[in-house]
ZAVEXDO-56448 format. One record per residue (C-alpha): residue in one letter; chain; x, y, z. Coordinates in steps of 0.2 Angstrom, whole numbers, plus 5000, padded with zeros to 4 digits. Layout:
<pt res="a" chain="A" X="X" Y="Y" Z="Z"/>
...
This chain:
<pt res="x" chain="A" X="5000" Y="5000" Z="5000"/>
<pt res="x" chain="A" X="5007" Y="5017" Z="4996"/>
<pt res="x" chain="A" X="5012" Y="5028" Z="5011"/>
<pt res="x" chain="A" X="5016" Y="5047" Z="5013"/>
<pt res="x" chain="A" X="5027" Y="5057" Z="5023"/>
<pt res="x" chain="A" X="5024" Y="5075" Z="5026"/>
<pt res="x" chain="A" X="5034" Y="5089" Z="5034"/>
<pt res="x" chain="A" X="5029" Y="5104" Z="5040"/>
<pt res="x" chain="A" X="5042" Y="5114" Z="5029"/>
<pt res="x" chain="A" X="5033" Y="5107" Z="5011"/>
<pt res="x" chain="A" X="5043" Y="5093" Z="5009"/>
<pt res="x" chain="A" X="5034" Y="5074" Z="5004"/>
<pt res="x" chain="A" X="5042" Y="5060" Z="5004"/>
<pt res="x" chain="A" X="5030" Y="5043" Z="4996"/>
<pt res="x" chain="A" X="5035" Y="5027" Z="5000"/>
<pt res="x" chain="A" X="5025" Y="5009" Z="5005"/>
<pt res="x" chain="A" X="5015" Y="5005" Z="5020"/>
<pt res="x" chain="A" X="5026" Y="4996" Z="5032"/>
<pt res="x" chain="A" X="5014" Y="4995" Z="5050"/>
<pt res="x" chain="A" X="4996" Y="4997" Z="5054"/>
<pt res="x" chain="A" X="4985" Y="5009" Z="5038"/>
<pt res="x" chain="A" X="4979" Y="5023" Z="5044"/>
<pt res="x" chain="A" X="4988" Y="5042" Z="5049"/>
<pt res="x" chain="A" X="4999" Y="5049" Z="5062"/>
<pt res="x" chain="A" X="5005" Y="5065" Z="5069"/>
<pt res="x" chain="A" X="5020" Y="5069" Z="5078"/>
<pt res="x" chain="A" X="5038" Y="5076" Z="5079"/>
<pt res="x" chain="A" X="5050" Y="5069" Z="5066"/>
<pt res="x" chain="A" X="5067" Y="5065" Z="5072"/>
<pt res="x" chain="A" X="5081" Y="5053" Z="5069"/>
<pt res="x" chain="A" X="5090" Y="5042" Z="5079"/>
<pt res="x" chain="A" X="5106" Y="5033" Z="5069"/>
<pt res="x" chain="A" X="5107" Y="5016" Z="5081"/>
<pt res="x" chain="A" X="5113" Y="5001" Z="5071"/>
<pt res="x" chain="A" X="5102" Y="4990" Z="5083"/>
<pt res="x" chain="A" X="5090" Y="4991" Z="5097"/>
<pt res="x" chain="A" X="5075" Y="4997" Z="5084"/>
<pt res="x" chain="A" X="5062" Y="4987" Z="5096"/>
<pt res="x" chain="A" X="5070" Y="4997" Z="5112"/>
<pt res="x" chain="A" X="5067" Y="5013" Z="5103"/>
<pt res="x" chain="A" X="5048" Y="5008" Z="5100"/>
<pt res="x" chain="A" X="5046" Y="5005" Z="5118"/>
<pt res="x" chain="A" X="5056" Y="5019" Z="5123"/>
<pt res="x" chain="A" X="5041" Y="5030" Z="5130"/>
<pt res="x" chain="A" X="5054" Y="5045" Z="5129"/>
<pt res="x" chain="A" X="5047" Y="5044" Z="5110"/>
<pt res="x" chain="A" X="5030" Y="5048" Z="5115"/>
<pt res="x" chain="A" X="5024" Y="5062" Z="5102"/>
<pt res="x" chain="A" X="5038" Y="5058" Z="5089"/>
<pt res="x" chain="A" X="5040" Y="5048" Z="5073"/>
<pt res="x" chain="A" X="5057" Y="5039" Z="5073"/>
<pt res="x" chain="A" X="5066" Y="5038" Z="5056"/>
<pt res="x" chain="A" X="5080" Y="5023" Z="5056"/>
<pt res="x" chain="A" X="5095" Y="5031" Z="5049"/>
<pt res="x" chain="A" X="5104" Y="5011" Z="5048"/>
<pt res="x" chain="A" X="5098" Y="5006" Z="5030"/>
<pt res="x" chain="A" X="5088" Y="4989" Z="5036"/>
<pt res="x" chain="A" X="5078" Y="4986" Z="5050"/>
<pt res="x" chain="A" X="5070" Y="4971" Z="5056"/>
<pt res="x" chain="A" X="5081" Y="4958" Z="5049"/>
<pt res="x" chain="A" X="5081" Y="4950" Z="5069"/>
<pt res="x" chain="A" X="5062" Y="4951" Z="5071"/>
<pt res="x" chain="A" X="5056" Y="4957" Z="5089"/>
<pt res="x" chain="A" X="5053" Y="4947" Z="5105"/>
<pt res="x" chain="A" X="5044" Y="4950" Z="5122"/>
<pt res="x" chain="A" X="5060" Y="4950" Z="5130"/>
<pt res="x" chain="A" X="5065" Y="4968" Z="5123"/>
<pt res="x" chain="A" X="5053" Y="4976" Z="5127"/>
<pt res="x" chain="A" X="5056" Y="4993" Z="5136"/>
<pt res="x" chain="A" X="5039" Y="4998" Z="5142"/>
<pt res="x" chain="A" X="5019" Y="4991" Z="5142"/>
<pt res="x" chain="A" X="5020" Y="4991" Z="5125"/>
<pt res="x" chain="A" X="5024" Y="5002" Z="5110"/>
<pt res="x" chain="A" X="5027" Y="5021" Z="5113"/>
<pt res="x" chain="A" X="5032" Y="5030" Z="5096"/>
<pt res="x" chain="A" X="5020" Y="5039" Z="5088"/>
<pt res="x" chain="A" X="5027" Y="5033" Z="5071"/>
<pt res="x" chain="A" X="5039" Y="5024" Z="5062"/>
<pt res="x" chain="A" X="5052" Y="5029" Z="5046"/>
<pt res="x" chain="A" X="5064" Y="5017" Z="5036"/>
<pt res="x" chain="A" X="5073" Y="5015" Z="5021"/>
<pt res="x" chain="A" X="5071" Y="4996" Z="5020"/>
<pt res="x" chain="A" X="5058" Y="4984" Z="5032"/>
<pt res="x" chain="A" X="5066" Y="4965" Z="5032"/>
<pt res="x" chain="A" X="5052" Y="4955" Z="5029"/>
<pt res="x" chain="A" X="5061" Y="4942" Z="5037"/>
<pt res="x" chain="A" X="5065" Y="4939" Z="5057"/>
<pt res="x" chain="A" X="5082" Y="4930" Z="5057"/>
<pt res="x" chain="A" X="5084" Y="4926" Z="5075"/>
<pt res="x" chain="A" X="5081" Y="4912" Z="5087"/>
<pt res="x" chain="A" X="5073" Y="4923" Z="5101"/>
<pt res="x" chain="A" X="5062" Y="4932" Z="5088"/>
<pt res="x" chain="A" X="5044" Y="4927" Z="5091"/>
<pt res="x" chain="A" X="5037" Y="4939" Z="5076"/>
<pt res="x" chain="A" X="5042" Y="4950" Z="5061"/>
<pt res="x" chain="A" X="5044" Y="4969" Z="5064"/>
<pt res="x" chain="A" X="5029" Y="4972" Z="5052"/>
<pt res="x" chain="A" X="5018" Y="4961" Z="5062"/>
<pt res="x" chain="A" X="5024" Y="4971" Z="5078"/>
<pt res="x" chain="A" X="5021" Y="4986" Z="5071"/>
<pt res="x" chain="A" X="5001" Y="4981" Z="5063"/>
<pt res="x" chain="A" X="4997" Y="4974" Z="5081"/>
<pt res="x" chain="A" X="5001" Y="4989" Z="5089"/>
<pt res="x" chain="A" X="4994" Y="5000" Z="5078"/>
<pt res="x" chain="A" X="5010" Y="5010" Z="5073"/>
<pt res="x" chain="A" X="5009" Y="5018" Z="5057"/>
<pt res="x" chain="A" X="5024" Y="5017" Z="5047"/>
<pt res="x" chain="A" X="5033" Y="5020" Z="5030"/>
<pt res="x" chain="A" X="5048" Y="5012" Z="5022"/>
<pt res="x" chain="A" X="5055" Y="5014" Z="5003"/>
<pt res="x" chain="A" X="5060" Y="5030" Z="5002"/>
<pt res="x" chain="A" X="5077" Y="5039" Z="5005"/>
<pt res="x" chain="A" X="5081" Y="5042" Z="5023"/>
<pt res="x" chain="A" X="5098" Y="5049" Z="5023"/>
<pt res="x" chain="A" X="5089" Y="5062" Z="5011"/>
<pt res="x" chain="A" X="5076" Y="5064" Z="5024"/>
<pt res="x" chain="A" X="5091" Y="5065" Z="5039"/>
<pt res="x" chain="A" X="5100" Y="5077" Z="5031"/>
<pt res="x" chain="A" X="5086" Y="5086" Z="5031"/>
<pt res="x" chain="A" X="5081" Y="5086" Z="5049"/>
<pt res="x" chain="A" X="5100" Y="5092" Z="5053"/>
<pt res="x" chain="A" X="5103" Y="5107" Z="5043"/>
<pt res="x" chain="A" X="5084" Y="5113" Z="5049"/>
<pt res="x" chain="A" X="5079" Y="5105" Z="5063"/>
<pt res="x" chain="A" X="5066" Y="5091" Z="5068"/>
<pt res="x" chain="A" X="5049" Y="5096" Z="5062"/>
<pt res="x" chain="A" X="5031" Y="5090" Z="5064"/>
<pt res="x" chain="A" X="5027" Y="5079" Z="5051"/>
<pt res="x" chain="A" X="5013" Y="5066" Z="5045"/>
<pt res="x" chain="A" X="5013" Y="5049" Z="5040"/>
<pt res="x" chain="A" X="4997" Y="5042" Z="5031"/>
<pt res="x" chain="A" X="4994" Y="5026" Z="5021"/>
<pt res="x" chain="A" X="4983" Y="5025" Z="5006"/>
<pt res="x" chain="A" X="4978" Y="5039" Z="4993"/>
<pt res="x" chain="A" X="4978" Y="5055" Z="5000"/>
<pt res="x" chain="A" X="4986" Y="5072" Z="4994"/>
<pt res="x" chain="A" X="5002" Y="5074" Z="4999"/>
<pt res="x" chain="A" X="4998" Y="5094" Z="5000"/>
<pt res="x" chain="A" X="4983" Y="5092" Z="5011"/>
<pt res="x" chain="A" X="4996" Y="5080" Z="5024"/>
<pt res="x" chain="A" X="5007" Y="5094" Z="5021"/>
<pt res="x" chain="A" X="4996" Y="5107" Z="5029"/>
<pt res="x" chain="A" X="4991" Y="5094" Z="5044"/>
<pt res="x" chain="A" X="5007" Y="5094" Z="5049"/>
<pt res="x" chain="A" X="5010" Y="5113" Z="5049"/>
<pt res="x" chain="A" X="4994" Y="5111" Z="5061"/>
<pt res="x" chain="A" X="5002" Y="5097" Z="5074"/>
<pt res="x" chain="A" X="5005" Y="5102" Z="5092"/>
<pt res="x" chain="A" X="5023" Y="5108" Z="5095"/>
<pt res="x" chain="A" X="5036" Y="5097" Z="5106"/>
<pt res="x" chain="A" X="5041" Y="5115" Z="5115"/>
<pt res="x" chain="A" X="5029" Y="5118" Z="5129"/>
<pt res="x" chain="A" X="5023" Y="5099" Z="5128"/>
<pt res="x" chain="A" X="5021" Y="5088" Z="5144"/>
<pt res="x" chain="A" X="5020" Y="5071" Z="5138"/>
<pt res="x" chain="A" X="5024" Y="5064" Z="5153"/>
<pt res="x" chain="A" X="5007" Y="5063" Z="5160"/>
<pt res="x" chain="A" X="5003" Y="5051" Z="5145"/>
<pt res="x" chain="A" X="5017" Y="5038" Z="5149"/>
<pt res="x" chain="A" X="5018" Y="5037" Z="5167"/>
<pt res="x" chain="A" X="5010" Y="5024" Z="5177"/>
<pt res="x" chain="A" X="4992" Y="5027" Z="5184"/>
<pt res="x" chain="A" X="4999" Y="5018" Z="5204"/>
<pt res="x" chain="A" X="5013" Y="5015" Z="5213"/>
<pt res="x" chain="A" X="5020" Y="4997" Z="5211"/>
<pt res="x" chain="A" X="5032" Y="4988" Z="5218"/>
<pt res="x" chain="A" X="5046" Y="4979" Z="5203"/>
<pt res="x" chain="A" X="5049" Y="4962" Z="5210"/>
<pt res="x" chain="A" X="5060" Y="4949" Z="5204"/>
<pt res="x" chain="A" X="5049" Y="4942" Z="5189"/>
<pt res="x" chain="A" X="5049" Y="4959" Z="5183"/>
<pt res="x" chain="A" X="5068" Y="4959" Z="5182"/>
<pt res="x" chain="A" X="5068" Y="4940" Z="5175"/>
<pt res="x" chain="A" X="5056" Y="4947" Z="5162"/>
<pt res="x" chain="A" X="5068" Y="4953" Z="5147"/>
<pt res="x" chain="A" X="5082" Y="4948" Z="5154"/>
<pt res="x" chain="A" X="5090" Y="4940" Z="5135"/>
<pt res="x" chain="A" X="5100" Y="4925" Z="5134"/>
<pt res="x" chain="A" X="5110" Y="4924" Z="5152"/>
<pt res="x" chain="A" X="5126" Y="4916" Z="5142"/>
<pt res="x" chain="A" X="5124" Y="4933" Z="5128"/>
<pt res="x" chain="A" X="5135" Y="4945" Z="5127"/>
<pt res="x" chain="A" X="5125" Y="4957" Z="5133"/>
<pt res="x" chain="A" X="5127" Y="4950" Z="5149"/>
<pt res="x" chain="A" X="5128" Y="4960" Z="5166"/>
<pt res="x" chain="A" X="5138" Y="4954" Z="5180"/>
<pt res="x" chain="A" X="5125" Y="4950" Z="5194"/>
<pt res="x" chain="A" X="5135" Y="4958" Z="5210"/>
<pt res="x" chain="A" X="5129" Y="4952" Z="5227"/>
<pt res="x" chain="A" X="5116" Y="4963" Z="5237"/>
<pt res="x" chain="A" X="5126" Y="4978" Z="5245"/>
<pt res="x" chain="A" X="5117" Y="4974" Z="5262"/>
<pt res="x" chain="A" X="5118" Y="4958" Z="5270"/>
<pt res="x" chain="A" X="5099" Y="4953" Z="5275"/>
<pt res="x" chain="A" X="5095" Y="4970" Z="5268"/>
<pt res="x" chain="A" X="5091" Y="4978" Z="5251"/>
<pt res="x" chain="A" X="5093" Y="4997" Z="5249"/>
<pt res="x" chain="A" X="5076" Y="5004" Z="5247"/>
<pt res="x" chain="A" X="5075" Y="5014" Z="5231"/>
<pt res="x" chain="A" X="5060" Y="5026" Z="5227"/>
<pt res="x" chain="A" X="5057" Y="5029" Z="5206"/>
<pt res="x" chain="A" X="5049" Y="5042" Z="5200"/>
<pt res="x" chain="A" X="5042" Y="5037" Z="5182"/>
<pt res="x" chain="A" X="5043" Y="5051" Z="5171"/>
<pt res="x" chain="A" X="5041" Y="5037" Z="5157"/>
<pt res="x" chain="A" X="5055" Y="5024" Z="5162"/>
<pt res="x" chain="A" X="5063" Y="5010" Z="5154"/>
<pt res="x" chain="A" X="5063" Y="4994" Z="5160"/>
<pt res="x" chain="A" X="5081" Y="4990" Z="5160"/>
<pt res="x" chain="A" X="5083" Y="5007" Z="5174"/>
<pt res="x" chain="A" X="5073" Y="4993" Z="5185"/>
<pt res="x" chain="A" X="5082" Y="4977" Z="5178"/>
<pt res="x" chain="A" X="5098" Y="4986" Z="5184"/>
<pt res="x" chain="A" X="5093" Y="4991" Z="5201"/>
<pt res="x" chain="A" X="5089" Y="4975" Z="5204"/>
<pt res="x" chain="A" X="5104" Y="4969" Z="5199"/>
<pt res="x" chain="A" X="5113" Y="4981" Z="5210"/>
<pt res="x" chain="A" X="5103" Y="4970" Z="5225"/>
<pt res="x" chain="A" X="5090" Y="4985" Z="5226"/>
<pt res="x" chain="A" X="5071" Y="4985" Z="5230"/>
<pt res="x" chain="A" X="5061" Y="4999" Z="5220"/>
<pt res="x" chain="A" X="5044" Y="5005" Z="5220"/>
<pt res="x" chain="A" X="5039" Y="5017" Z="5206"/>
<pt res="x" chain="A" X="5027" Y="5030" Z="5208"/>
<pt res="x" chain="A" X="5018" Y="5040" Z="5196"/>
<pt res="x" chain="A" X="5025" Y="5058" Z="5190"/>
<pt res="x" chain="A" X="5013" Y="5067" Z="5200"/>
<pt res="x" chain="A" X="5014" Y="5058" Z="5216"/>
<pt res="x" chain="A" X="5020" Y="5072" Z="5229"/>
<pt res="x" chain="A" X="5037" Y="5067" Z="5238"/>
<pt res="x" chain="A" X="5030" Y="5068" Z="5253"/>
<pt res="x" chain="A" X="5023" Y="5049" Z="5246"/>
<pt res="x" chain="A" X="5039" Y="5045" Z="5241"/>
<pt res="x" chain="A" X="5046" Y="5050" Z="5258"/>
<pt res="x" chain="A" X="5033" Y="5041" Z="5269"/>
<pt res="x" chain="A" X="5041" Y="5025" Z="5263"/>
<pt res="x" chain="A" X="5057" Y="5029" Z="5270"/>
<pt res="x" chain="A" X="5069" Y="5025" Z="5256"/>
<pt res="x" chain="A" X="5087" Y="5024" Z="5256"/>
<pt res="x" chain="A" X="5086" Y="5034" Z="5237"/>
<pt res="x" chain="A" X="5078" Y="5043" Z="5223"/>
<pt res="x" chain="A" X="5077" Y="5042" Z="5206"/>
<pt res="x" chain="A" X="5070" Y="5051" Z="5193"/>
<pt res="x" chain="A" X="5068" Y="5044" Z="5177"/>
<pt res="x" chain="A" X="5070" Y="5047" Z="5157"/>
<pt res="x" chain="A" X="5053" Y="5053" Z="5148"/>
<pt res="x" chain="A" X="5046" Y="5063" Z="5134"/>
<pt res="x" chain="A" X="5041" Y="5081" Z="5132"/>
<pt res="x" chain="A" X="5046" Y="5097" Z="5133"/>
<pt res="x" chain="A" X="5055" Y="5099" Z="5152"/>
<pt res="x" chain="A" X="5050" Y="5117" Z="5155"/>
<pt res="x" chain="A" X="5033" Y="5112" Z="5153"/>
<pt res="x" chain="A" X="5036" Y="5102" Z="5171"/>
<pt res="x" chain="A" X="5031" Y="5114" Z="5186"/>
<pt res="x" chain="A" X="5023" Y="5101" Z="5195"/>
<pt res="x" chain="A" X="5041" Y="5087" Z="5192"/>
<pt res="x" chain="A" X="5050" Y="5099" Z="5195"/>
<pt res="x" chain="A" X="5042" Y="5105" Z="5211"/>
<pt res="x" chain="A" X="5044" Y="5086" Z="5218"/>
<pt res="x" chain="A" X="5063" Y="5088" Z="5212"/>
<pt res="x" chain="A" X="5066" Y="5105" Z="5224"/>
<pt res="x" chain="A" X="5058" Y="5095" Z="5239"/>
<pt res="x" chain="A" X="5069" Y="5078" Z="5237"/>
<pt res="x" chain="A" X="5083" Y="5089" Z="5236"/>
<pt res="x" chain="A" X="5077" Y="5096" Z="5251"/>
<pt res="x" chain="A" X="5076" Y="5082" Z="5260"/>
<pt res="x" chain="A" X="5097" Y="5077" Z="5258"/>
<pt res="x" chain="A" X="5089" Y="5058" Z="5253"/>
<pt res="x" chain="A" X="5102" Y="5053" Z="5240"/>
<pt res="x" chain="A" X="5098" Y="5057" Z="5222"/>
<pt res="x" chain="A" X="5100" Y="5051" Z="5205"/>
<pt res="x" chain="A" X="5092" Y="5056" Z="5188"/>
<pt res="x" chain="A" X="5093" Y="5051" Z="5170"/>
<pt res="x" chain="A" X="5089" Y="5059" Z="5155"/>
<pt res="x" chain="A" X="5073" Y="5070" Z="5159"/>
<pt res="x" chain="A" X="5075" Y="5066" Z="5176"/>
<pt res="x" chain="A" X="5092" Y="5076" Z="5172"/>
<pt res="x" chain="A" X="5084" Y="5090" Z="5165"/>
<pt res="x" chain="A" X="5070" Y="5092" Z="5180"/>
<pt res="x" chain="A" X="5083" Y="5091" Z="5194"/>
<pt res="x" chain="A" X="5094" Y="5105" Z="5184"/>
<pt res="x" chain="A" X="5078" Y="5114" Z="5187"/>
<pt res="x" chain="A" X="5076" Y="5112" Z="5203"/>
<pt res="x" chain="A" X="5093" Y="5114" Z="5207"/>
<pt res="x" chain="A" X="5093" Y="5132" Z="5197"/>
<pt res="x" chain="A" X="5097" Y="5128" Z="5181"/>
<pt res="x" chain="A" X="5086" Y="5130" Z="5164"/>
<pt res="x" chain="A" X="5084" Y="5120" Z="5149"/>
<pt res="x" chain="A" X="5084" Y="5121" Z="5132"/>
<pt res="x" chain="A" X="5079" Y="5116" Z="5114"/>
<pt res="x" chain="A" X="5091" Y="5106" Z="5104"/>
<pt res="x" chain="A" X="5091" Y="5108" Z="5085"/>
<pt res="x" chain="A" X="5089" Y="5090" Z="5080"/>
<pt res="x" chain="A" X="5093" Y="5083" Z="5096"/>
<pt res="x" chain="A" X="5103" Y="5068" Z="5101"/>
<pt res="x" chain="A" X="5098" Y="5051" Z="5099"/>
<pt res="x" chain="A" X="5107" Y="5035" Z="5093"/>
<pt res="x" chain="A" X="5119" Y="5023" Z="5104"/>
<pt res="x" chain="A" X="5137" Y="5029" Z="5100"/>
<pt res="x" chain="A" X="5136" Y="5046" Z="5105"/>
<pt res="x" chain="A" X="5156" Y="5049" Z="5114"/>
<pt res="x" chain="A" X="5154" Y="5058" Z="5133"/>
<pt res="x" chain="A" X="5170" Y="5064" Z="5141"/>
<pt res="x" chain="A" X="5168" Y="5060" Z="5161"/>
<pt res="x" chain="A" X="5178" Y="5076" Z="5167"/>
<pt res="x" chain="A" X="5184" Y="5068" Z="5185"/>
<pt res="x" chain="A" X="5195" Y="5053" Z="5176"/>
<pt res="x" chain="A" X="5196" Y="5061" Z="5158"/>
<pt res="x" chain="A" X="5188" Y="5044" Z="5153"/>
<pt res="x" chain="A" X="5175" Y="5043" Z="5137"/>
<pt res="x" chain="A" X="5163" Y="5035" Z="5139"/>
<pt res="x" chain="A" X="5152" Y="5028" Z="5123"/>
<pt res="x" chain="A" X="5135" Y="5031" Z="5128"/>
<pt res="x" chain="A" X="5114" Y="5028" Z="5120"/>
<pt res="x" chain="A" X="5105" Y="5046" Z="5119"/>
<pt res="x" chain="A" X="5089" Y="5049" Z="5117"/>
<pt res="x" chain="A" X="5084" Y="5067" Z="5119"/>
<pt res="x" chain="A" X="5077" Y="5084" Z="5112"/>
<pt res="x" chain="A" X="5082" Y="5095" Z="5127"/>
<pt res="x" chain="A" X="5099" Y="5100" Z="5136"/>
<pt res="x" chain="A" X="5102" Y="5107" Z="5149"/>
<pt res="x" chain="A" X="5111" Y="5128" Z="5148"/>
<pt res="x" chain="A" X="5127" Y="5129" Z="5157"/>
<pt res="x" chain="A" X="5128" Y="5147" Z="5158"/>
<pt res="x" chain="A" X="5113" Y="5145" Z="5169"/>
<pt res="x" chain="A" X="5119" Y="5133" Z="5181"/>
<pt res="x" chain="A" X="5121" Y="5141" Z="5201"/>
<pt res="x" chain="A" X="5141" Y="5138" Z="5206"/>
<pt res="x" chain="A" X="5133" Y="5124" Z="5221"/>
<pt res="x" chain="A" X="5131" Y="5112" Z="5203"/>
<pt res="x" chain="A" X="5143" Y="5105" Z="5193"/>
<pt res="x" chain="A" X="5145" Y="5098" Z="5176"/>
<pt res="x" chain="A" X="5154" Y="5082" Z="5177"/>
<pt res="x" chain="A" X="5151" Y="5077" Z="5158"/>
<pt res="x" chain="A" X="5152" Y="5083" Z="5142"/>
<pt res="x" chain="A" X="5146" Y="5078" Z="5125"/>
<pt res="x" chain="A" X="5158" Y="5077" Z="5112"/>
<pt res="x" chain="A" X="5152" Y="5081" Z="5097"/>
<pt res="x" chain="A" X="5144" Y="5098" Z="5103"/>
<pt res="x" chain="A" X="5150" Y="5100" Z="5121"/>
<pt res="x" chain="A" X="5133" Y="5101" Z="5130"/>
<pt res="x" chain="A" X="5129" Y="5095" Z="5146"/>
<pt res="x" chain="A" X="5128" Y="5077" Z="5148"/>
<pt res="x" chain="A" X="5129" Y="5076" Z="5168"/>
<pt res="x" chain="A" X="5130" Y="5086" Z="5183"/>
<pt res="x" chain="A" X="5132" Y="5086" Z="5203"/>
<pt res="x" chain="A" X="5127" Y="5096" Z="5215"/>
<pt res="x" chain="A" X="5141" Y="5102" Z="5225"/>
<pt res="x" chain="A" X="5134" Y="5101" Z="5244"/>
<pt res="x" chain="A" X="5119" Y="5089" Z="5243"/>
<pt res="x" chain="A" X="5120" Y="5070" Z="5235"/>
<pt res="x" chain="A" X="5111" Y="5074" Z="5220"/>
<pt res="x" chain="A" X="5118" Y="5071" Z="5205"/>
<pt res="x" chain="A" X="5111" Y="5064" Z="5187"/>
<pt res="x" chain="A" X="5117" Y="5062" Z="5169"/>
<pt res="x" chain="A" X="5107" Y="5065" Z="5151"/>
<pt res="x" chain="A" X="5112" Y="5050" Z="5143"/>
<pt res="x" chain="A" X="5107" Y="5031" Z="5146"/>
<pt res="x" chain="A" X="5117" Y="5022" Z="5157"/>
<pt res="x" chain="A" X="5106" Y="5006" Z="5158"/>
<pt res="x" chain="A" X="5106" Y="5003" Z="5138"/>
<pt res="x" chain="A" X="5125" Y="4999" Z="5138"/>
<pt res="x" chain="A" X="5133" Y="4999" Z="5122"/>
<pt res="x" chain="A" X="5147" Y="5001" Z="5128"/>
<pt res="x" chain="A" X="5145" Y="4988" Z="5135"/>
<pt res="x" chain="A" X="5148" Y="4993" Z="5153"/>
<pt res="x" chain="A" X="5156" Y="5011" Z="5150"/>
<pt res="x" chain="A" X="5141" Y="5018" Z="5162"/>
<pt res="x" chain="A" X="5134" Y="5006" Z="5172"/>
<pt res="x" chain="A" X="5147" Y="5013" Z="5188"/>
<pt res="x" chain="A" X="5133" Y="5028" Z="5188"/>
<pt res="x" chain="A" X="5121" Y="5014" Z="5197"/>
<pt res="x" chain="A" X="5136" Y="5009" Z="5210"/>
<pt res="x" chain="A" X="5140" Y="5027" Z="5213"/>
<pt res="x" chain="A" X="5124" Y="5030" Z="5219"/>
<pt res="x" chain="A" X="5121" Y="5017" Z="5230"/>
<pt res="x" chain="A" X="5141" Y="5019" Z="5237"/>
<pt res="x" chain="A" X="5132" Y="5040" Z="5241"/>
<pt res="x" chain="A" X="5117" Y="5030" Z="5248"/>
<pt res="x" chain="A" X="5129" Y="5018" Z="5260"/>
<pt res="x" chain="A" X="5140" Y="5032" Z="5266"/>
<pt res="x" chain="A" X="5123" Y="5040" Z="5274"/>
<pt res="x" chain="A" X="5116" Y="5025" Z="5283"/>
């Protein structure tokens, strides 16, 4: 079935049908990741936005339950230059097409992606349209010009959960891939004898694998919903915080950001990832900002400022946090290579500290994951 892309700047782009018929609305960005396209469909970070693959196939490995990121898919679209119709892996219980019709993800392939990329970074992400079928391509043109705007969006409230919960073990099982992979973790013991550090998540739109790695770490954690006042969080008595990654336009966050000046508050040990980076920069003083096209892919090179190490890290974000703005109590304790943003900070009197890219997604494999042991060494040196 034909299929049209449509950005809000004129340009079309006419392809074939490669998910569910139907249309879609939502910010068009890019994220140039070899692998991991089932992670970035789950990735509730994505909410509002239609994905374009820049790698030139994608679903050659099929998808499987045990990759999933999130209740299910979260993108709000889906771009690429070729659709494998075949899933050429053992663990694969489907091919990507039939992932993406049962989940009602509208989605294009056949048309010229690097074009379309290229695109996106000399002007910017853009709202866009994807509709299957026949349908003027100037009418789609003109919906997209009408689309809501990332900036000023809080998506957040559409991703997180609805109740608290507690992640138990089967949760962490769940996903877990083949134990004898090479994307295996090393299990280290719990940190407390009899005892597991109490952790308290905020879901701003968390990935799984945040949770899968606490538990590793020998961590209980209970998620609470975005809007949950801390004093919730609190009445639990944990032995941390953390702020999760989500989607949506920071700044458009008062009552997050709100619940990030009273944990601080409270000198419980603190640690935040992606947006959960951007809100405690808020809270901690700081502002945020718009990104041109943003960063989002899985070999994006941070430098850690402290050892001078670089770390290769997964990105997925539209937003960065300003420097310039930041009180002289915060930090910056990493960089961003290619265009020296902020990628973490710490404050300099309270143990709050956090980091913009994805620690827990490892393709590294391992360059990040000490973020999960330094908080818990923060947390240990308090109790």
């Amino acid at each position: 079935m034909r299929a049209v892309l449509a950005l809000e700047n004129g340009l079309t782009y006419e392809g074939v049908a490669a998910g569910a018929t139907g249309e879609t609305t939502g910010e068009v960005v890019f994220n140039t990741s070899l692998t991991g396209y089932q992670e970035v469909l789950t990735d509730p970070s994505y909410a509002g936005q239609i994905v374009t693959m820049t790698a030139p196939q994608i679903g050659n490995y099929g998808v499987s339950g045990e990759d999933e990121e999130s209740r299910g898919a979260q993108v709000a679209g889906f771009i690429m230059r070729e659709e494998s119709p075949m899933a050429s892996n053992w663990r694969a219980d489907g091919t990507l097409r039939d992932y993406l019709v049962r989940n009602n993800i509208v989605a294009i392939a056949e048309i010229d992606t690097r074009a379309l990329t290229r695109v996106l970074r000399s002007s910017g992400v853009m709202r866009g349209v994807i509709a299957t079928g026949d349908i003027s391509a100037a009418a789609l043109v003109e919906r997209a010009r009408q689309g809501a705007k990332m900036e000023g969006a809080d998506w957040v409230k559409a991703v997180t959960t609805a109740s608290p919960f507690d992640w138990t073990p089967k949760h962490a099982i769940q996903g877990a891939g083949d134990p004898q992979g090479p994307g295996e973790f090393i299990v280290e013991p719990q940190r407390r004898a009899g005892k597991p550090l109490k952790i308290a998540a905020y879901d701003l739109g968390m990935k799984w694998n945040i949770l899968r790695r606490f538990t590793t770490h020998g961590c209980d954690v209970r998620v609470f919903p975005a809007t949950a006042p801390t004093s919730e969080l609190l009445a639990t008595k944990p032995d941390g915080i953390f702020f999760s990654n989500g989607p949506g336009d920071p700044a458009a966050l008062p009552y997050v950001v709100k619940n990030a000046e009273d944990a601080v508050a409270s000198g419980v040990p603190i640690f935040g990832i992606c947006l959960g980076h951007q809100v405690l920069a808020q809270a901690m003083g700081g502002q945020t900002y718009k990104l041109k096209f943003g960063h989002r892919g899985t070999n994006h090179p941070v430098k850690h400022l402290e050892t001078q190490q670089v770390e290769i890290t997964s990105q997925n974000h539209g937003f960065a946090v300003d420097a310039a703005s930041l009180p002289k109590d915060v930090e910056v304790t990493h960089l961003n290579l290619y265009d020296h943003t902020v990628e973490g900070l710490r404050h300099r009197e309270r143990p709050v500290f956090c980091v913009q890219y994805h620690p827990e997604a490892s393709p590294g494999l391992h360059d990040a994951d000490y973020l999960f042991r330094q908080f818990l060494d923060e947390i240990e040196k308090r109790s």
